[in-house]
C-alpha positions as CSV (number, residue, x, y, z in Angstrom):
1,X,39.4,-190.1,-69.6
2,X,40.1,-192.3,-72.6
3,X,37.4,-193.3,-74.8
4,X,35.9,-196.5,-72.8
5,X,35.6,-199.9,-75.3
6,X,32.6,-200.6,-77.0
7,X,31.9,-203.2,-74.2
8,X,32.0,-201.0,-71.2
9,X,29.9,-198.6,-73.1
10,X,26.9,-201.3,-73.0
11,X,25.8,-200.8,-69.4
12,X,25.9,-197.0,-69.2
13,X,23.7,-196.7,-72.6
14,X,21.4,-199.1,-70.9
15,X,20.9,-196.9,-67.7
16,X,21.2,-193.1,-69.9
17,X,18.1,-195.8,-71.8
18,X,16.0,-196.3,-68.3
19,X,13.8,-193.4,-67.9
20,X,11.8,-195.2,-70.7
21,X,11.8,-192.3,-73.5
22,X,12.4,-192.9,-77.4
23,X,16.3,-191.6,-77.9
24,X,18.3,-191.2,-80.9
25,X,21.1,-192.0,-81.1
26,X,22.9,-188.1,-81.0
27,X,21.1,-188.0,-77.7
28,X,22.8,-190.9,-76.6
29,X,26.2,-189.9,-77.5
30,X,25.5,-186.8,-76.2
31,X,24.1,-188.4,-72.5
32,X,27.1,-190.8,-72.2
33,X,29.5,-188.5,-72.9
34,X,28.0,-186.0,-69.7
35,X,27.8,-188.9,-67.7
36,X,31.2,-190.6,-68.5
37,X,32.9,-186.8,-68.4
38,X,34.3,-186.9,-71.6
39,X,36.5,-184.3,-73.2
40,X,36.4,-182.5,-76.1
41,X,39.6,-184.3,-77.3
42,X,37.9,-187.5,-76.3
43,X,35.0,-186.9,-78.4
44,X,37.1,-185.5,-81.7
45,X,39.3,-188.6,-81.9
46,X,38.5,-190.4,-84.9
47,X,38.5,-194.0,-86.7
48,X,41.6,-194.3,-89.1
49,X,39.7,-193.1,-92.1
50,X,38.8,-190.0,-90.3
51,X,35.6,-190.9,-91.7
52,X,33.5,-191.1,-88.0
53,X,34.6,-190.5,-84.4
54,X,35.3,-193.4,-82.0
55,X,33.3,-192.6,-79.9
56,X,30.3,-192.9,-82.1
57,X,31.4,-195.6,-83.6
58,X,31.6,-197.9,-80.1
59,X,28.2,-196.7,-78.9
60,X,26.6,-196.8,-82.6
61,X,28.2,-200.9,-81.5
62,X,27.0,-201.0,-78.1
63,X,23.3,-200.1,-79.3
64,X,23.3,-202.8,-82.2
65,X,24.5,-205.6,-79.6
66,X,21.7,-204.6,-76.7
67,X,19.6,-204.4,-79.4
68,X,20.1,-208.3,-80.5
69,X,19.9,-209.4,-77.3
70,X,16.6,-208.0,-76.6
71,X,17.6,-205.5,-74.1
72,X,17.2,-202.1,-76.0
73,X,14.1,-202.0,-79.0
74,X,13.9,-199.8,-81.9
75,X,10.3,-199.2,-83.0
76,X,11.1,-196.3,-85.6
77,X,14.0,-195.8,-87.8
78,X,16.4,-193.9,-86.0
79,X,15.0,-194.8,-82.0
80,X,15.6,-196.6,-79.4
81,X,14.0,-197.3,-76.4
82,X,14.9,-200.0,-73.2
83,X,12.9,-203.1,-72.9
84,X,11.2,-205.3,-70.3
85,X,14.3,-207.0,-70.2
86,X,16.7,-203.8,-70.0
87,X,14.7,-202.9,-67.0
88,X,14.7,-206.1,-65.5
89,X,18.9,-206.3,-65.8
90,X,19.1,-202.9,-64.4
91,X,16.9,-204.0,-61.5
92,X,19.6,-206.6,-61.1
93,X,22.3,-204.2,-61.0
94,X,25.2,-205.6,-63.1
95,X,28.4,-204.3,-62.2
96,X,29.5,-204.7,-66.0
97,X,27.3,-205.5,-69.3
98,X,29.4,-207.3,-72.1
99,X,29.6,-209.9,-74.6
100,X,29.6,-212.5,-72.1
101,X,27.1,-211.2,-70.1
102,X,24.7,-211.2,-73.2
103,X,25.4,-214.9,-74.1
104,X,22.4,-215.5,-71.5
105,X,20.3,-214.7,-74.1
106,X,19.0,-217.2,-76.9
107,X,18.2,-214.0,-79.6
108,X,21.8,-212.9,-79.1
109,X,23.5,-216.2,-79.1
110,X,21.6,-216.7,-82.6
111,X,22.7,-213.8,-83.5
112,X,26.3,-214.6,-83.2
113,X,26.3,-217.8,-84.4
114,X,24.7,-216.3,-87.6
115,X,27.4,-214.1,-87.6
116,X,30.4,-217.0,-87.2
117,X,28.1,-218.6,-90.3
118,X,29.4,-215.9,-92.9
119,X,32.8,-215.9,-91.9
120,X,35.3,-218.6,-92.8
121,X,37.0,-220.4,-90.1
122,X,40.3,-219.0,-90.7
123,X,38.7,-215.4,-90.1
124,X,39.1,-214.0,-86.8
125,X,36.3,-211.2,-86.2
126,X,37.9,-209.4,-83.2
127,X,35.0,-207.6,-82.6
128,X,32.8,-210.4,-81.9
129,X,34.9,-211.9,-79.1
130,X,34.0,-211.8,-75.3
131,X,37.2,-210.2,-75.0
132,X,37.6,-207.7,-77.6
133,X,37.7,-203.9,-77.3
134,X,37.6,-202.7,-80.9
135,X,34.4,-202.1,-83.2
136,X,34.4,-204.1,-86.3
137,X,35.1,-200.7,-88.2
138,X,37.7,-200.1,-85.8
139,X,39.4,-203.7,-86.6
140,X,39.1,-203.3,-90.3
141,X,40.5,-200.0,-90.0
142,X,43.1,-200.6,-87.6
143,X,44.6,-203.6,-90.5
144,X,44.4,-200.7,-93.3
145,X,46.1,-198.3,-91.3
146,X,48.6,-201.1,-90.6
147,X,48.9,-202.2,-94.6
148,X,49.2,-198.7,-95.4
149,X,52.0,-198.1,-92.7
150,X,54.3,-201.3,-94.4
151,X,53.4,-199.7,-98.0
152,X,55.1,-196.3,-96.8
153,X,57.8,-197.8,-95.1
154,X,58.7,-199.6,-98.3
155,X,58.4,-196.7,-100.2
156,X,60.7,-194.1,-98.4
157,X,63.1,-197.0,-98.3
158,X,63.4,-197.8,-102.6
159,X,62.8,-193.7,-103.3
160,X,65.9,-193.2,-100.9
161,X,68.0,-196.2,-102.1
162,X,67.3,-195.9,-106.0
163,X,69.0,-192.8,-108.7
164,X,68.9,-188.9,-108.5
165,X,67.3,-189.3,-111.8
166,X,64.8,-191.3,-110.6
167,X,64.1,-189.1,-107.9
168,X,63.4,-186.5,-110.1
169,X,60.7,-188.4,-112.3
170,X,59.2,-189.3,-109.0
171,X,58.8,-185.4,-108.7
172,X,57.4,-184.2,-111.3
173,X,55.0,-187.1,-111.8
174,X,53.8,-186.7,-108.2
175,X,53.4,-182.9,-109.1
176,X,51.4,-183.8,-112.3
177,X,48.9,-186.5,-110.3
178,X,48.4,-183.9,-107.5
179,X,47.1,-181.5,-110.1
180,X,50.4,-179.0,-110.9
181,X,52.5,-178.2,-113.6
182,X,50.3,-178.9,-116.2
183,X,51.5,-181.8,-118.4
184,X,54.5,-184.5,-117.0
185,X,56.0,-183.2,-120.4
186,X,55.7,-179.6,-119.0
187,X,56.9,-180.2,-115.4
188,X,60.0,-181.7,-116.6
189,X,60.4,-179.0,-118.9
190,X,60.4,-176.6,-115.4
191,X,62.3,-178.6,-113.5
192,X,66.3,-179.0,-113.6
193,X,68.6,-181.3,-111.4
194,X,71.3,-179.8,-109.1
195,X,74.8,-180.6,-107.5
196,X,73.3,-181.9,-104.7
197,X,71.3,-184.7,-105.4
198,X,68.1,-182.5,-105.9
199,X,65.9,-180.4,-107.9
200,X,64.1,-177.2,-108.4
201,X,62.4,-175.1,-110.7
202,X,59.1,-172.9,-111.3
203,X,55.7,-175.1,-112.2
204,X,52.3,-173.7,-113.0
205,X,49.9,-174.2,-110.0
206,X,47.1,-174.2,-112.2
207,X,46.6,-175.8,-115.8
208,X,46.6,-172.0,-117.1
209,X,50.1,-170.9,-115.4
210,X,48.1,-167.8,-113.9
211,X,49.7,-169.0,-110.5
212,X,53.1,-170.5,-109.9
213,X,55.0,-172.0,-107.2
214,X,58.9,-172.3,-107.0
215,X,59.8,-176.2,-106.2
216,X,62.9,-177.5,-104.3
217,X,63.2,-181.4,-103.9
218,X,66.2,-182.9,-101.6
219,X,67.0,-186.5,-101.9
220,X,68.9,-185.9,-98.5
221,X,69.6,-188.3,-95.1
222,X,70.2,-185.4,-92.9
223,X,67.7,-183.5,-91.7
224,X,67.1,-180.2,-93.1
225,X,68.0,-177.3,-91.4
226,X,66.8,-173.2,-90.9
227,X,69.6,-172.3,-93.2
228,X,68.2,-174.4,-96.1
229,X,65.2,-173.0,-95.9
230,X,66.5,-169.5,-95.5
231,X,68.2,-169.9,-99.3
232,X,64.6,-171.3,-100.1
233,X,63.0,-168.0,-99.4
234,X,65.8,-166.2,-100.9
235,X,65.3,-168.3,-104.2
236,X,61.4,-167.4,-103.9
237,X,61.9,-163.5,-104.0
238,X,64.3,-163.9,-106.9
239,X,61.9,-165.4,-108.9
240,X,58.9,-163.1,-108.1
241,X,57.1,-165.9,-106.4
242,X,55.0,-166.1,-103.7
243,X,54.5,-169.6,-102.9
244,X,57.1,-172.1,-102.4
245,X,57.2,-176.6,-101.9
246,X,59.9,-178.0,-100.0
247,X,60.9,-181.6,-100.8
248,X,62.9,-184.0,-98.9
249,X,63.6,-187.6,-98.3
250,X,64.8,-186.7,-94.6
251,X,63.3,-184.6,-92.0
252,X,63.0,-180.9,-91.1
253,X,64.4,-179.4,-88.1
254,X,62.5,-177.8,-85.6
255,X,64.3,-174.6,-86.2
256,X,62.9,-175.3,-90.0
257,X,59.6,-175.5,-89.2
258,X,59.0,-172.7,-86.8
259,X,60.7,-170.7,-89.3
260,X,58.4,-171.1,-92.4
261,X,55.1,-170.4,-89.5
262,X,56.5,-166.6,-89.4
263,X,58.0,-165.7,-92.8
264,X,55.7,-164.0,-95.4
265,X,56.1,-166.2,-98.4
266,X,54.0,-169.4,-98.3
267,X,56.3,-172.1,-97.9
268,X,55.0,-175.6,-97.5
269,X,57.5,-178.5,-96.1
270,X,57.4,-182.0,-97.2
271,X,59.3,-184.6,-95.6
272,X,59.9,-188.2,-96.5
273,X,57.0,-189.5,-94.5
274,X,54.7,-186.8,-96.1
275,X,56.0,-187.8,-99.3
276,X,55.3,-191.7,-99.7
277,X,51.7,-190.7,-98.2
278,X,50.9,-188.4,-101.0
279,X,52.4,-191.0,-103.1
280,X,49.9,-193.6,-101.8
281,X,46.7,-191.0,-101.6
282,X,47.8,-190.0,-105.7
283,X,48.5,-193.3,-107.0
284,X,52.3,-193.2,-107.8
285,X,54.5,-196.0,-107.1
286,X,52.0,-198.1,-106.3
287,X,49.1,-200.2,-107.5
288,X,45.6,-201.3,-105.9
289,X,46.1,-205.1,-104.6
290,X,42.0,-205.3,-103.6
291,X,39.0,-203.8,-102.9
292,X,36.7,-204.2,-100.3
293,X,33.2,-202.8,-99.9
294,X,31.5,-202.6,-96.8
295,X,27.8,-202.4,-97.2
296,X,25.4,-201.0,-94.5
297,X,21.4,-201.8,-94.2
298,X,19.6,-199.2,-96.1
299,X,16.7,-198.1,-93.9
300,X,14.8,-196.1,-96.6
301,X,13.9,-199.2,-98.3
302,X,12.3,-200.7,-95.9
303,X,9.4,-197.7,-95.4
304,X,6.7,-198.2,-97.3
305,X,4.9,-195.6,-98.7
């Protein structure tokens, strides 16, 4: 099964809670996901950032709002344990635990109205409606992810629409911020245009030029095929080297990519959607707009020694 929503996470924490022990919260994730009969692939998929899982995140959630309203109790960094009032629900038994469910409760409905006091009232917090199925992290990241999608877009649109010779500064200054070919001055030097609306050359992989890797950049709309890629390889042995980049503005084939899984020169295949990210990630063509920081409580400060 898919990863259930923060929500419908609350009532099976609260019941993995009820034999009455201290937990943490890696034994809760690890409970709920024996219980819920979650699969590995469940349990690897991650927030945008790649930073945690989702599933992690929506119980790490599910724990901080049972928590508010009194129905879980944390009384050491790090536990949790259920309350008079988690027992008292469960002796109910709720088909479902949510938001709405914990509006009952005047410590949670303080809590949210706290909540609705820091944000303005044009600021929607998705996560804190009776509705919602995504994690504040989740929402934050899910409008990154979204930002960063439109950015890319636009990009593989202007590098496609603008000069050859542009194409080829974006190259070699991509190369340069990635940590190849040594100087901008340098890569240039290594790289030369060709008939077809590309470039290639040999650039240092390392600032020394002990290593170095034959380039090929396309500025193509068709995809490109096996037999491109064949004349890659046969490019690579006549210049002595062993590892090769790929460039295009297009796509590969599928015949081009199983192809470069069984030859023995290291050939790696950028496409035009591989490009504009590494763009982003190295800070070319584009420029930071804001930054946020998103702060978390720092339990260590408040032990005393």
């Amino acid at each position: 099964m898919a990863v259930p929503d923060f929500q419908s996470l609350m009532l099976p924490l609260l019941k993995f809670s009820a034999d009455g022990e201290e937990h943490t919260m890696q034994e809760a994730r690890e409970g709920l996901a024996k219980i819920m009969e979650l699969s590995q692939e469940d349990l690897e998929e991650r927030l945008p950032s790649g930073r945690q899982s989702t599933f992690a995140n929506r119980v790490a959630w599910a724990k901080v709002y049972l928590t508010q309203a009194g129905v879980l109790e944390s009384p050491k960094r790090g536990k949790f344990h259920i309350s008079d009032r988690g027992r008292k629900i469960l002796s109910e038994n709720p088909d479902r635990i949510d938001i709405k469910f914990l509006q009952r409760f005047e410590e949670f409905q303080a809590f949210r109205q706290a909540s609705s006091k820091n944000r303005t009232e044009k600021v929607t917090h998705t996560g804190d409606n009776e509705t919602a199925t995504t994690t504040p992290e989740e929402t934050l990241e899910q409008a990154y992810q979204q930002l960063r999608d439109e950015t890319a877009n636009e990009l593989l649109h202007l590098v496609k629409d603008n000069t050859p010779e542009f194409f080829e500064k974006l190259v070699v200054h991509l190369i340069v911020s990635m940590g190849y070919g040594g100087s901008v001055k340098e890569a240039g030097k290594a790289t030369r245009k060709t008939a077809d609306e590309g470039i290639d050359g040999v650039i240092k992989e390392d600032r020394l030029g002990l290593e170095t890797i034959y380039l090929q950049a396309k500025r193509w709309e068709a995809a490109v095929g096996r037999p491109e890629i064949q004349k890659f390889v046969g490019a690579l042995h006549g210049q002595r080297a062993k590892k090769g980049v790929f460039i295009t503005t297009s796509r590969f084939s599928k015949e081009a990519l199983d192809y470069v899984g069984q030859i023995d020169p290291k050939v790696v295949l950028i496409d035009g959607a591989d490009l504009v990210q590494m763009m982003i990630d190295h800070g070319v063509g584009v420029s930071t707009a804001a930054i946020y920081e998103v702060k978390k409580v720092d339990t260590d400060f408040f032990i005393e020694d």
